[in-house]
C-alpha positions in Angstrom: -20.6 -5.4 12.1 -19.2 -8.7 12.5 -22.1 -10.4 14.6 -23.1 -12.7 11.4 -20.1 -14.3 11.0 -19.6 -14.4 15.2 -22.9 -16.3 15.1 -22.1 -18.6 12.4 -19.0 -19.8 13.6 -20.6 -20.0 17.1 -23.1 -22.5 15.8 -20.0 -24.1 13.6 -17.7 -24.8 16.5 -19.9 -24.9 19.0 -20.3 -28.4 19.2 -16.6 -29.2 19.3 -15.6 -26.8 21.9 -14.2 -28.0 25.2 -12.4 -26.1 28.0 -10.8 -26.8 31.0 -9.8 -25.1 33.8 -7.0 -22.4 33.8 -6.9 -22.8 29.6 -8.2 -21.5 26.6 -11.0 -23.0 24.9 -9.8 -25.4 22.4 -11.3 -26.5 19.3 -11.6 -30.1 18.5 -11.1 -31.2 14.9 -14.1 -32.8 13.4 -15.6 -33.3 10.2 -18.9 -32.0 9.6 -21.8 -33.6 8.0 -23.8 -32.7 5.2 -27.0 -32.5 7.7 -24.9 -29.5 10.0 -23.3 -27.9 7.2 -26.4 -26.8 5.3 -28.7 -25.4 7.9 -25.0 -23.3 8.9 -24.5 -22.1 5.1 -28.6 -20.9 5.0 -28.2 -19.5 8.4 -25.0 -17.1 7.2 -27.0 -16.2 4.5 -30.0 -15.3 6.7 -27.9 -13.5 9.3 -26.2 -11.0 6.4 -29.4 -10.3 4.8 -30.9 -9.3 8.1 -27.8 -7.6 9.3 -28.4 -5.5 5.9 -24.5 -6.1 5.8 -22.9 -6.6 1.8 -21.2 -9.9 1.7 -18.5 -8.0 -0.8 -17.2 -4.9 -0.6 -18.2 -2.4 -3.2 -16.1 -1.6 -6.5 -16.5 1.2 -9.3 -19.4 -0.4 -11.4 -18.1 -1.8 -14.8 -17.4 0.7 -17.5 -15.8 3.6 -15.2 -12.0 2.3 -15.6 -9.2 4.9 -16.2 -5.9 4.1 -17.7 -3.3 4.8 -15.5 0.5 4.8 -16.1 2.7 4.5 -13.5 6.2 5.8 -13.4 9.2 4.2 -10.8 12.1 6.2 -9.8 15.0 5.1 -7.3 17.6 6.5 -6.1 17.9 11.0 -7.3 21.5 12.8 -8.2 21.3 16.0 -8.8 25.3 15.2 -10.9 23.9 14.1 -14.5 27.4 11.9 -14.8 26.4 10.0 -11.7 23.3 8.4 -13.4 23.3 4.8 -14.0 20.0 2.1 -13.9 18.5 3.1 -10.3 19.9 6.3 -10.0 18.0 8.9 -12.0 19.2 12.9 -12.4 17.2 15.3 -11.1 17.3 16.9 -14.7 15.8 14.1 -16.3 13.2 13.7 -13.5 12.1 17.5 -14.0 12.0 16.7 -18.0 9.5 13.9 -16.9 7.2 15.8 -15.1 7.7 18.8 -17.7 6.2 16.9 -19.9 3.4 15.2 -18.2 2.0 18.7 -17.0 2.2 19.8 -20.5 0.5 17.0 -22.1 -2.2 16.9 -19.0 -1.4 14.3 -16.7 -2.5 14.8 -13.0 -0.7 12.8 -10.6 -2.6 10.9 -7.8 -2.0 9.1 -4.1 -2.9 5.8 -3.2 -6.0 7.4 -1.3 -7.3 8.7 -4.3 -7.1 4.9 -6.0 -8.6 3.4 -2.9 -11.8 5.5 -3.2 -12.0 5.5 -7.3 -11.8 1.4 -7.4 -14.7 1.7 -4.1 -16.5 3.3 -6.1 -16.7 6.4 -4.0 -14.8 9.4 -6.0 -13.3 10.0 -9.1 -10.2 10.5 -11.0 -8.6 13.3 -13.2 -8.7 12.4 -17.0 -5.5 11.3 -17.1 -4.2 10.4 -14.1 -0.3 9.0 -12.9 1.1 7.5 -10.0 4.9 8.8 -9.3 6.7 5.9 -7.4 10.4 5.8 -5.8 11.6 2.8 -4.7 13.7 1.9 -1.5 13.3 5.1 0.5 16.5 6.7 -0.3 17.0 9.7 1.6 18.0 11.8 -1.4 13.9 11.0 -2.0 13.4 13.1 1.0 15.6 16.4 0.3 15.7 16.6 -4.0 12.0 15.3 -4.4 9.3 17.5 -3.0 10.5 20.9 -4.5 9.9 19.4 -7.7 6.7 17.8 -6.7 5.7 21.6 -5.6 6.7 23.6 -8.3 4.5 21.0 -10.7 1.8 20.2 -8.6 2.5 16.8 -8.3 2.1 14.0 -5.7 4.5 10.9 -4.9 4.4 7.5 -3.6 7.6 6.7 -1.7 7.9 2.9 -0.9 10.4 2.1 2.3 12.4 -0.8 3.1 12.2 -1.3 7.0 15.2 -3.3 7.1 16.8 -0.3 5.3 15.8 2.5 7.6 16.7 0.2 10.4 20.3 0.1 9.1 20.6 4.0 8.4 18.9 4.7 11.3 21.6 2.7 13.5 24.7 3.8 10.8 23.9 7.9 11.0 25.0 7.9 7.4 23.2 10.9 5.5 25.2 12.1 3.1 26.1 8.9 0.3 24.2 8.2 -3.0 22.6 5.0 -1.4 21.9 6.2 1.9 18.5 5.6 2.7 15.7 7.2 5.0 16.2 7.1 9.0 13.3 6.6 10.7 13.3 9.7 11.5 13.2 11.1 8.2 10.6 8.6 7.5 8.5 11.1 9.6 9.5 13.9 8.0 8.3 12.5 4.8 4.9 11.5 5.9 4.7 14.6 6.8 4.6 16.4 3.8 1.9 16.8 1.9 2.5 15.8 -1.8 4.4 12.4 -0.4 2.5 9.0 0.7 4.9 6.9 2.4 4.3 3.0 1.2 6.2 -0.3 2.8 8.4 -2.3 0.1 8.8 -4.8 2.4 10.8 -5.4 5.7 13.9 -7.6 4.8 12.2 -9.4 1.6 13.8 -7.2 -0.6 16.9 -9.1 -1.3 17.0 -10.5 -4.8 19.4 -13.2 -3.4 17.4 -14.6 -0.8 14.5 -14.4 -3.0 15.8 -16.6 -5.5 
């Protein structure tokens, strides 16, 4: 699939390469001319066309767009006086989704998105994508009997950095614990959950700023 572009770049750098014995061929830095650099853009061009390649990847043609809320969660209690800003009661989540399924809103995965904006599927009326940031284990054990007795899918977006720590800590049982590795698995193993990355260690708000 990628024999254009191997071909262009092969008539590109061709004349620049070198190599010696024992090393890697090495690309010397020159500047192009005008004379070189059009017959190289027309040949592309040619080489696609033939190839019967698209030189962009296909979207959903203009006009098929869907409105699409998108609801974050963190960390789950299921003690309605431990609530604060990131950590939500399992009561208030189940009111949430209560309330979607009554008013018609279908959840749907990342997979689903992925083939809507390529232009190869479709999406429910009125669709919503449930997110929970940070990967905190209480995700893992409070989340997906709610999920199943609504018929509802998740997004659940890990830190690695995090599951590296709780992995190494064997803490499972605090309100900020996050996901092990292994429960990482256990996650992606379930069907109404799709396992996202929130970064590896970027996720610092000091650092960051």
């Amino acid at each position: 699939k990628n024999i254009p572009a191997f071909l262009f770049l092969f008539y590109v750098f061709l004349p620049g390469m070198s190599t010696e014995w024992g090393a890697y061929p090495v690309f010397e830095v020159m500047e192009m001319d005008k004379k070189r650099m059009l017959p190289a853009v027309l040949l592309l061009c040619v080489l696609c066309l033939l190839s019967g390649q698209r030189a962009v990847p296909a979207f959903a043609p203009p006009g098929s767009t869907v409105e699409l809320p998108v609801l974050m969660y963190h960390s789950l209690v299921t003690d309605d006086a431990r609530a604060s800003e990131y950590v939500c009661p399992i009561s208030r989540l189940e009111n949430d989704l209560k309330w979607l399924r009554a008013h018609g809103y279908e959840s749907v995965s990342p997979a689903q998105l992925t083939a809507f904006a390529r232009g190869e599927g479709t999406l429910p009326p009125k669709p919503v994508l449930l997110t929970l940031d940070d990967g905190y284990r209480n995700n893992l054990t409070l989340l997906p009997p709610l999920l199943e007795a609504y018929d509802f899918h998740a997004v659940i977006a890990v830190v690695g950095e995090y599951a590296d720590r709780y992995t190494a800590s064997g803490d499972d049982g605090s309100l900020h614990t996050c996901m092990s590795w292994e429960d990482t698995r256990q996650a992606a193993a379930l069907p109404r959950i799709t396992l996202a990355c929130h970064s590896y260690y970027f996720h610092h708000i000091g650092s960051r700023m």
